[in-house]
C-alpha positions in Angstrom: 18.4 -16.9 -19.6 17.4 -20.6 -19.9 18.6 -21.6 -16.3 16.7 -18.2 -14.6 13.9 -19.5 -16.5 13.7 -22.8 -14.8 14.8 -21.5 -11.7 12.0 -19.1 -11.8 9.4 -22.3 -12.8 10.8 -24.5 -10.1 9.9 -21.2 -7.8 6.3 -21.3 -8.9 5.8 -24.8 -8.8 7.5 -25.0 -5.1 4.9 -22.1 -4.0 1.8 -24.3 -5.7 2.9 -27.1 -3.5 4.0 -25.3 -0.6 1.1 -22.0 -0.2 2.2 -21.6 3.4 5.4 -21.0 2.5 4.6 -17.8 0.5 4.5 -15.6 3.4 8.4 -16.4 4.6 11.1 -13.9 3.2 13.0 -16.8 0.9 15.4 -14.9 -1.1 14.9 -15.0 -4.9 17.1 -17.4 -7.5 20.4 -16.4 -8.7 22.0 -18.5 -11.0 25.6 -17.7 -11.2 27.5 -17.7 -14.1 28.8 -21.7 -14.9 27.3 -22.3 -11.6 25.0 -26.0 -11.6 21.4 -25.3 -10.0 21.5 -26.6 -6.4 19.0 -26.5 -4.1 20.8 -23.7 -2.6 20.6 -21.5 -5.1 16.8 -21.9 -4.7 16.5 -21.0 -1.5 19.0 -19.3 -0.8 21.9 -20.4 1.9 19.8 -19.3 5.1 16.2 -21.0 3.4 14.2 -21.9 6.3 13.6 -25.6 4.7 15.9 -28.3 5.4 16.6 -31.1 3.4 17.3 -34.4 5.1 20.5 -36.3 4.0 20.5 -39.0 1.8 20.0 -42.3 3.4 18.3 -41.3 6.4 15.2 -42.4 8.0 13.1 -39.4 8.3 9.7 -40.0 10.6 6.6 -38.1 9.1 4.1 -37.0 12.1 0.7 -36.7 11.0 -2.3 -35.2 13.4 -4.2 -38.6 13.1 -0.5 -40.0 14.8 -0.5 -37.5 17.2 -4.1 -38.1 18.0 -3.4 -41.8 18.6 0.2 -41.5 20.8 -1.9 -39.1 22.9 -4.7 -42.0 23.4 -2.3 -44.0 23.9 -1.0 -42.3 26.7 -4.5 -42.0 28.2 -5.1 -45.6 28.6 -2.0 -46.3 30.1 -2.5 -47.9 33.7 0.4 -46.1 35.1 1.8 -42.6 34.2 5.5 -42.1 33.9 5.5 -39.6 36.8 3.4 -42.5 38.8 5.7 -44.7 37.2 9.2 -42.8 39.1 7.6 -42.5 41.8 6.7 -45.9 42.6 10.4 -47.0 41.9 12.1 -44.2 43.7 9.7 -45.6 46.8 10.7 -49.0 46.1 14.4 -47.8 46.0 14.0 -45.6 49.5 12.3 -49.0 51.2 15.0 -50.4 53.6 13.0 -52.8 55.1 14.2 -56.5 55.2 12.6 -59.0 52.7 11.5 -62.1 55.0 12.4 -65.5 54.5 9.5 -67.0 52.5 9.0 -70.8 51.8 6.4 -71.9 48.7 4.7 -74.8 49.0 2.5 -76.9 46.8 -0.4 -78.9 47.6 -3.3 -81.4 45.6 -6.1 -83.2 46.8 -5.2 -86.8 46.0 -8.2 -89.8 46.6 -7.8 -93.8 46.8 -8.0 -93.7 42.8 -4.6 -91.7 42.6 -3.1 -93.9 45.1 -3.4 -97.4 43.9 -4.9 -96.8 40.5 -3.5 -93.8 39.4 -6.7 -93.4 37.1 -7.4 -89.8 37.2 -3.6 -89.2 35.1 -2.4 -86.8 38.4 1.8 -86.8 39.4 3.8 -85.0 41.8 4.3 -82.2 39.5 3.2 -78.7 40.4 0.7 -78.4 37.5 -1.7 -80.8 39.0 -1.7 -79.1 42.4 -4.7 -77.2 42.9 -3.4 -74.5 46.3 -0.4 -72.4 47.0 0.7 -72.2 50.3 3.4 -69.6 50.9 5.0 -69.2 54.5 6.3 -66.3 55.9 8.9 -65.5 58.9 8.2 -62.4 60.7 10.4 -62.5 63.8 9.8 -59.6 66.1 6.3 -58.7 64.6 2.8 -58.8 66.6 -0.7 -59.5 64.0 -1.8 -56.1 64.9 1.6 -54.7 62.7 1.0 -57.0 60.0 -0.8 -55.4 56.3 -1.4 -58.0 53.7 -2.5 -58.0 50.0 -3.5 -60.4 47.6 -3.2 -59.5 43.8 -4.0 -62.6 41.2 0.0 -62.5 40.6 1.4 -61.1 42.8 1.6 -61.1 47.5 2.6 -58.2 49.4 2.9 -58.6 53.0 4.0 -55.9 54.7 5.3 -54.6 58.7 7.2 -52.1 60.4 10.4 -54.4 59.6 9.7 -56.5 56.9 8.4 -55.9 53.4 7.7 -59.0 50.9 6.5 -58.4 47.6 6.2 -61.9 46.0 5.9 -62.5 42.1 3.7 -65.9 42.3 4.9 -69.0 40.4 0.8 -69.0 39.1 -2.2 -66.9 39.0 -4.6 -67.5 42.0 -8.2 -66.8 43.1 -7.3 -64.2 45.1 -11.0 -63.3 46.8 -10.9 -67.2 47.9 -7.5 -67.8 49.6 -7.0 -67.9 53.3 -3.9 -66.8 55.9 -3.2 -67.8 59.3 -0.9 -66.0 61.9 1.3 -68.4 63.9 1.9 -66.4 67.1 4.5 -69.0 68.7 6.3 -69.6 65.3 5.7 -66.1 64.5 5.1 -67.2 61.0 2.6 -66.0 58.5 0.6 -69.0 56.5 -1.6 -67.9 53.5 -3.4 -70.5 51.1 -4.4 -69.3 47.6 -6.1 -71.7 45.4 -4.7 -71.8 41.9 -6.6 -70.2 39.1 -6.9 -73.3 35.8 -7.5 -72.5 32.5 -7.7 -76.0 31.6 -9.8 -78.7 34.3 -8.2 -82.1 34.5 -10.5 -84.6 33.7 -11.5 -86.5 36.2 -11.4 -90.5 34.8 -12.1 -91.9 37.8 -15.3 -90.5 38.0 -16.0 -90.9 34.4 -15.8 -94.5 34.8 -18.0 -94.9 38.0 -21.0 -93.0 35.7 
């Protein structure tokens, strides 16, 4: 009697904490004879409740979670299905990728020259442009579609396709290309975009 007794207390305290679940058929306790008092034997073998194993992570989802994966989601740039399809495109492309050259370029005076006042060296974080050149053998201007992101250049033709990750972040509203029909190469200039401006000492020390 003792052990139906708490069975039937751990019953009414289960259906204060869980109300919903007083509308599913869960089979009343039975307590067999010598028998220890399981979960099982509260529920029943086929109890619609499942109890996670011990030492395992268990995830609770919550509506405020679900309200902020689903926000989330909404600000995302890109969709996944926008996502696929930009790489199965990519993947489908079998245009050639151009040869490309990168070149670097700084405005140097008199000071830099002999004085080396205004702390400038060869190195590419003191140029201020980008010049990237592109061979496009076989293609006329008219053929040619080009685009200018702050990180990235796409130049694109019937044969070619270049999409080029830049070594810095430009100005891309001030750069500048040139089409070299002879050479049949493709110049475009993109002035670097600085976080930090180098001091000028030279000037500092004429005022």
């Amino acid at each position: 009697m003792d052990c139906l007794s708490d069975a039937r207390n751990i019953q009414s305290l289960c259906s204060l904490l869980c109300p919903d679940d007083q509308d599913e058929n869960i089979p009343g306790p039975t307590v067999p004879g010598g028998t220890a008092l399981t979960p099982g034997t509260i529920t029943g073998p086929k109890g619609t409740r499942r109890i996670a194993p011990p030492n395992v992570k268990v995830t609770a989802k919550t509506p405020c979670a679900d309200k902020a994966e689903k926000r989330a989601k909404q600000d995302d740039i890109w969709g996944e299905s926008e996502v696929e399809q930009g790489i199965t495109l990519q993947q489908d492309d079998h245009r050639t990728e151009p040869e490309y050259e990168i070149l670097y370029r700084q405005k140097v005076g008199t000071e830099d020259v002999y004085l080396g006042m205004s702390d400038r060296d060869v190195s590419s974080d003191h140029c201020e442009e980008i010049t990237i050149k592109i061979e496009l053998p076989d293609t006329k201007l008219p053929d040619i579609t080009l685009e200018t992101l702050r990180e990235r250049l796409i130049v694109m033709s019937p044969k070619y396709r270049l999409n080029l990750a830049l070594p810095y972040a430009v100005k891309k509203d001030q750069g500048s290309a040139k089409w070299d029909g002879k050479k049949q190469v493709l110049k475009v200039v993109l002035p670097i975009e600085r976080d930090v401006r180098l001091v000028d000492l030279a000037g500092a020390a004429r005022t």
